[in-house]
N, C-alpha and C positions, 0 to 999 in steps of 0.2 A: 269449788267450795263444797263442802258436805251438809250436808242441814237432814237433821231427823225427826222424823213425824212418825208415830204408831196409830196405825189402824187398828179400830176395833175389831176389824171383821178377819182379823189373823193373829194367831203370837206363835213366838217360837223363833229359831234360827234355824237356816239348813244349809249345809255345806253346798259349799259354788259346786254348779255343776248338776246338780243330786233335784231330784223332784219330788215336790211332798208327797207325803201319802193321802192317796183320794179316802180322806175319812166320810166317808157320804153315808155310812147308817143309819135310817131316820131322814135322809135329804130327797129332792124331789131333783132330777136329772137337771133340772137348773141351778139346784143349790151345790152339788157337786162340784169340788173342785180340785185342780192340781198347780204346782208350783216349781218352776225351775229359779235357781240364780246362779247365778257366773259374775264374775269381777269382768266389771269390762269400764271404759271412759275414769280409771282413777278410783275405782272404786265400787263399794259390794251391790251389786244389780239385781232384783227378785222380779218375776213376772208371774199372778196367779189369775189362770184360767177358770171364769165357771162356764157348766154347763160341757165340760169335754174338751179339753188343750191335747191335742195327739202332738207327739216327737215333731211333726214335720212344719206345726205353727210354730213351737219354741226356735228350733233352729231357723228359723227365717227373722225371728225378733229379734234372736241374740244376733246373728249375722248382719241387721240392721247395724243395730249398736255397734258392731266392732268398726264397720266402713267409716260411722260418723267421727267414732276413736281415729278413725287414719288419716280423716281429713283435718279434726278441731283441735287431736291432743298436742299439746306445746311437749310433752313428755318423751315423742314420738321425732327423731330426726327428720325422721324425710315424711312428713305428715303435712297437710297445705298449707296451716299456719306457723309451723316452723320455716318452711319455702318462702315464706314471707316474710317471716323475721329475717333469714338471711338474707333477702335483698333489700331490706331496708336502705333506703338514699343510693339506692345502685337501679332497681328498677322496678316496672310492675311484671305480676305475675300471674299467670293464668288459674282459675280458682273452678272449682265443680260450682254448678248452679244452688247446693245446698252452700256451701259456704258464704256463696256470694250473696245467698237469702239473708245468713245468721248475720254478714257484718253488718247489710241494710240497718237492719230491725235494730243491731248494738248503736248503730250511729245515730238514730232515730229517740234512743231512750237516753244516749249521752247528750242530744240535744235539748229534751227536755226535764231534763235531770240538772239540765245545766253543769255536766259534767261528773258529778256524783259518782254514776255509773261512764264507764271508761273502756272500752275494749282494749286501748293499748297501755293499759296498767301494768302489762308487764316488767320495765324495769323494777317498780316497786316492788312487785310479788316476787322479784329474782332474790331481791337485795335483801329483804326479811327471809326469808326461808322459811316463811310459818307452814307448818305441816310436813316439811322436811327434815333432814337429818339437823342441820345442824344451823338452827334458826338463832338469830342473834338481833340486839339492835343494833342498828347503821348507827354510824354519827351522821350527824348533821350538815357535813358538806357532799358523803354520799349521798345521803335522803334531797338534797338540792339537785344534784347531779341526776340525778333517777327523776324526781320528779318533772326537771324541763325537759326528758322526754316523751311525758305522758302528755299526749292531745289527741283526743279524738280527728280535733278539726285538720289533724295531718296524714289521717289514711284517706286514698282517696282510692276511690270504685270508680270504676269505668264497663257498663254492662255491656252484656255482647251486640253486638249491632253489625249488618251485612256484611263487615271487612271483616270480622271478628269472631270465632267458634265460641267463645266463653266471656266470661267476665274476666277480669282482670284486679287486683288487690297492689297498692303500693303504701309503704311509711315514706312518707319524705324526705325522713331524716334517718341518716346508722343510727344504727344503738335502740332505735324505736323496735317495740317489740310487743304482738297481738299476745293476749289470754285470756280465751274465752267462756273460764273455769265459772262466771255468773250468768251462761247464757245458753251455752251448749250439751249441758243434759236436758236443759226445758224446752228445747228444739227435738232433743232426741227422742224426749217420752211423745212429743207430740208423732215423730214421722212413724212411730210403735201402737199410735192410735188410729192413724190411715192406713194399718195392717187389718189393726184391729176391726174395721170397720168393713176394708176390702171383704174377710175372710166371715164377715156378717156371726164376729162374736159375740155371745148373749154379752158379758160382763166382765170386766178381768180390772184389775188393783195393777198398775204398773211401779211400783218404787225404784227410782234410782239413788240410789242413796240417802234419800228422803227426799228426793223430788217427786214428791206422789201424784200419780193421774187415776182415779175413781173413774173408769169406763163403764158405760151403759147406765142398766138398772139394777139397784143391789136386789140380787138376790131373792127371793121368798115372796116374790109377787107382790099388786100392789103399786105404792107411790111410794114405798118404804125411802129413806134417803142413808145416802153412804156417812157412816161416823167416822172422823180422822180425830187421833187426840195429837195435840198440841202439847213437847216434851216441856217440861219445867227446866229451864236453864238454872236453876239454883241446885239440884236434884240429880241423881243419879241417871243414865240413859235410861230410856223406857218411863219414867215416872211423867206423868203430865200433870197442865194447869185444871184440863178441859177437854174440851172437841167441839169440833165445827161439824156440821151436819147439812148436808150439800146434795145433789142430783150433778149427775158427768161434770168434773170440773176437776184443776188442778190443787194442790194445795205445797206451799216453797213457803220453807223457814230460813231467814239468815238469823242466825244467833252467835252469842260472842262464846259460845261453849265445846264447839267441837274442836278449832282447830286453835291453840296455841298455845306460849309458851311462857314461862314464868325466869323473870331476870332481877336480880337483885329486889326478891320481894316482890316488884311487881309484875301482872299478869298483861297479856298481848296477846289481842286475839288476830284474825286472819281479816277482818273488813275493812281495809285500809281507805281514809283519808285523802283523794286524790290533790286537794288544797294542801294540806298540810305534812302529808308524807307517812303520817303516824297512823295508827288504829283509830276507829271512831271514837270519839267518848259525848255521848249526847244523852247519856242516862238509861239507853235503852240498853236490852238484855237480849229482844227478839223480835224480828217482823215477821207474819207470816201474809202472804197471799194467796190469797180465792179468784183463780181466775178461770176463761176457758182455755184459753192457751198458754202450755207450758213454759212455752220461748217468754212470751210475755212476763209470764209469773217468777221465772226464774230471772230475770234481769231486775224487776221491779221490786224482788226481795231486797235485791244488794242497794237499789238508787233509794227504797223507801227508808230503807235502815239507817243511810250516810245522812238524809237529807231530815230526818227525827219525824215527830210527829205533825207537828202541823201542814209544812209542805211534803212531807211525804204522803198525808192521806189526801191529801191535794192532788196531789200525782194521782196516785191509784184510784182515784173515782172519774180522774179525766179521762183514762185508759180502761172506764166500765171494771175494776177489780174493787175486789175488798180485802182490807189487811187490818189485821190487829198486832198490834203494840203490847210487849210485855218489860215493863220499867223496873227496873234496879230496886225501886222501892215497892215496889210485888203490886202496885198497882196495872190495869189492862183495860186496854181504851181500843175503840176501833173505829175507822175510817165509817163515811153514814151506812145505814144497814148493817153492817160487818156483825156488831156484836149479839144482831138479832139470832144471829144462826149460829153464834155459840156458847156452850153450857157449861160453868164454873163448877170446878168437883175437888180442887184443893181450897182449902179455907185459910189457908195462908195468903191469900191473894185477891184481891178487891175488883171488880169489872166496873169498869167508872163508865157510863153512855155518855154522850155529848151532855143530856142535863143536867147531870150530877154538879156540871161545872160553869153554870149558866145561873 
């Protein structure tokens, strides 16, 4: 999934590859910074150093990312979770210990998602095409057919144990098929922030395609806290409602705006319905979460989203996150705390707190 978030403390685009220019005139050797991005896991990946990013940090980060891409992407044939899709109801398969971390944690949030969120939501995500060439909707005895083979409760993990070098990954059934497009960039920013820490970086803004991780301390000394704004899904990219204002923490938008497609009038977005087969429609526009880990916050984007507002900020305060809701009808509500940390800057839009409605 893609979801975008603009930071205050950067603008601008920079070709993949290229690293920004250290505009440091006026900055103090911590405020200094630089910036690579490269397309890697599906899509456009920015990493910006403060305080001194030399060549030899970037290529270690992106180099992360690419391994995670060989192990997670369903994109990629001989990738671990394609290895696995092909042996769906034939057998299980030996899996690297990162894999075998990300399915845990997916089986973990589909359980108390009570499904919501799905690792093996793949038939669906096949059958729609959304974000592909050539995205269409199913009829209805497809979307049946795809959806009895979406169950979590039929992959089954077997960790490594004295007979065994690895873990092990099996679907029970053909045709079942892992995609782990809501879980495995917010795994990857996170193993990018155990670099980050390794190599004792002052600060650095991780973005994976607006899967944001705010590392360290912003910048400029102090208690200062990191600002992320929050895109306006009614709005052109880059325009926000707001911004949330945080110390190290991740921040994962699922919104119905980036990926999908318009079919006889109407619009289809990419957060599919594992009950129903179909796109959500529960009124909402956008979740975002505040959490400290990425893996977390990117799974709990997609189950808060499916699951609306009441049990969703139900979820996310059990799982210690904070998420705000942005509704169809430009109202914005959040999970408890959540709306304390952020600050309304379109006037088209209403921040309702719990007492507004009490």
């Amino acid at each position: 999934m893609l979801f975008f978030t603009f930071t205050f403390l950067f603008s601008g685009c920079f070709p993949a590859g290229s690293a920004r220019p250290d505009r440091s005139r006026g900055r103090t050797s911590e405020e200094r910074s630089s910036a690579r991005s490269e397309l890697a896991l599906g899509t456009f990946c920015r990493i910006e150093l403060f305080g001194g990013g030399k060549p030899e940090l970037y290529n270690r980060l992106f180099s992360r990312l690419r391994e995670i891409e060989g192990m997670m992407s369903v994109n990629l044939e001989d990738s671990e979770v394609s290895l696995v899709n092909k042996a769906a109801g034939i057998a299980p398969v030996p899996v690297s210990p990162e894999l075998f971390t990300v399915l845990e944690r997916a089986v973990y949030f589909a359980e108390v998602s009570n499904g919501a969120f799905d690792p093996t939501i793949g038939p669906l995500v096949k059958l729609w095409g959304i974000g592909g060439e050539t995205p269409r909707v199913p009829g209805g005895e497809e979307i049946d057919a795809a959806r009895a083979l979406v169950n979590w409760k039929d992959l089954e993990l077997t960790a490594a144990g004295p007979q065994t070098a690895s873990g092990t990954a099996f679907l029970r059934r053909k045709g079942m098929e892992l995609d782990l497009g809501a879980i495995a960039k917010g795994f990857a920013a996170d193993e990018l922030v155990k670099i980050l820490r390794e190599t004792k970086t002052n600060s650095a803004i991780v973005d994976l395609g607006g899967n944001i991780y705010v590392y360290g301390t912003r910048p400029g000394g102090g208690e200062k806290t990191w600002r992320v704004g929050l895109q306006n899904p009614l709005d052109e990219r880059g325009a926000y409602t707001g911004y949330v204002e945080l110390k190290e923490a991740s921040v994962v938008t699922s919104g119905v705006y980036e990926r999908l497609f318009t079919e006889n009038g109407k619009r289809y977005h990419h957060i599919l319905d594992t009950a129903t087969g179909f796109p959500v429609e529960n009124g909402l526009l956008a979740v975002t979460i505040m959490a400290a880990s990425s893996t977390d916050a990117d799974a709990l984007s997609t189950a808060v989203f499916a699951l609306g507002y009441e049990k969703g900020s139900a979820l996310a305060e059990a799982n210690g996150s904070g998420a705000i809701f942005i509704f169809a009808d430009r109202t914005i509500r959040g999970s408890a705390g959540a709306l304390e940390q952020f600050t309304l800057t379109d006037a088209a839009f209403h921040a309702q707190w719990r007492s507004d409605t009490q």
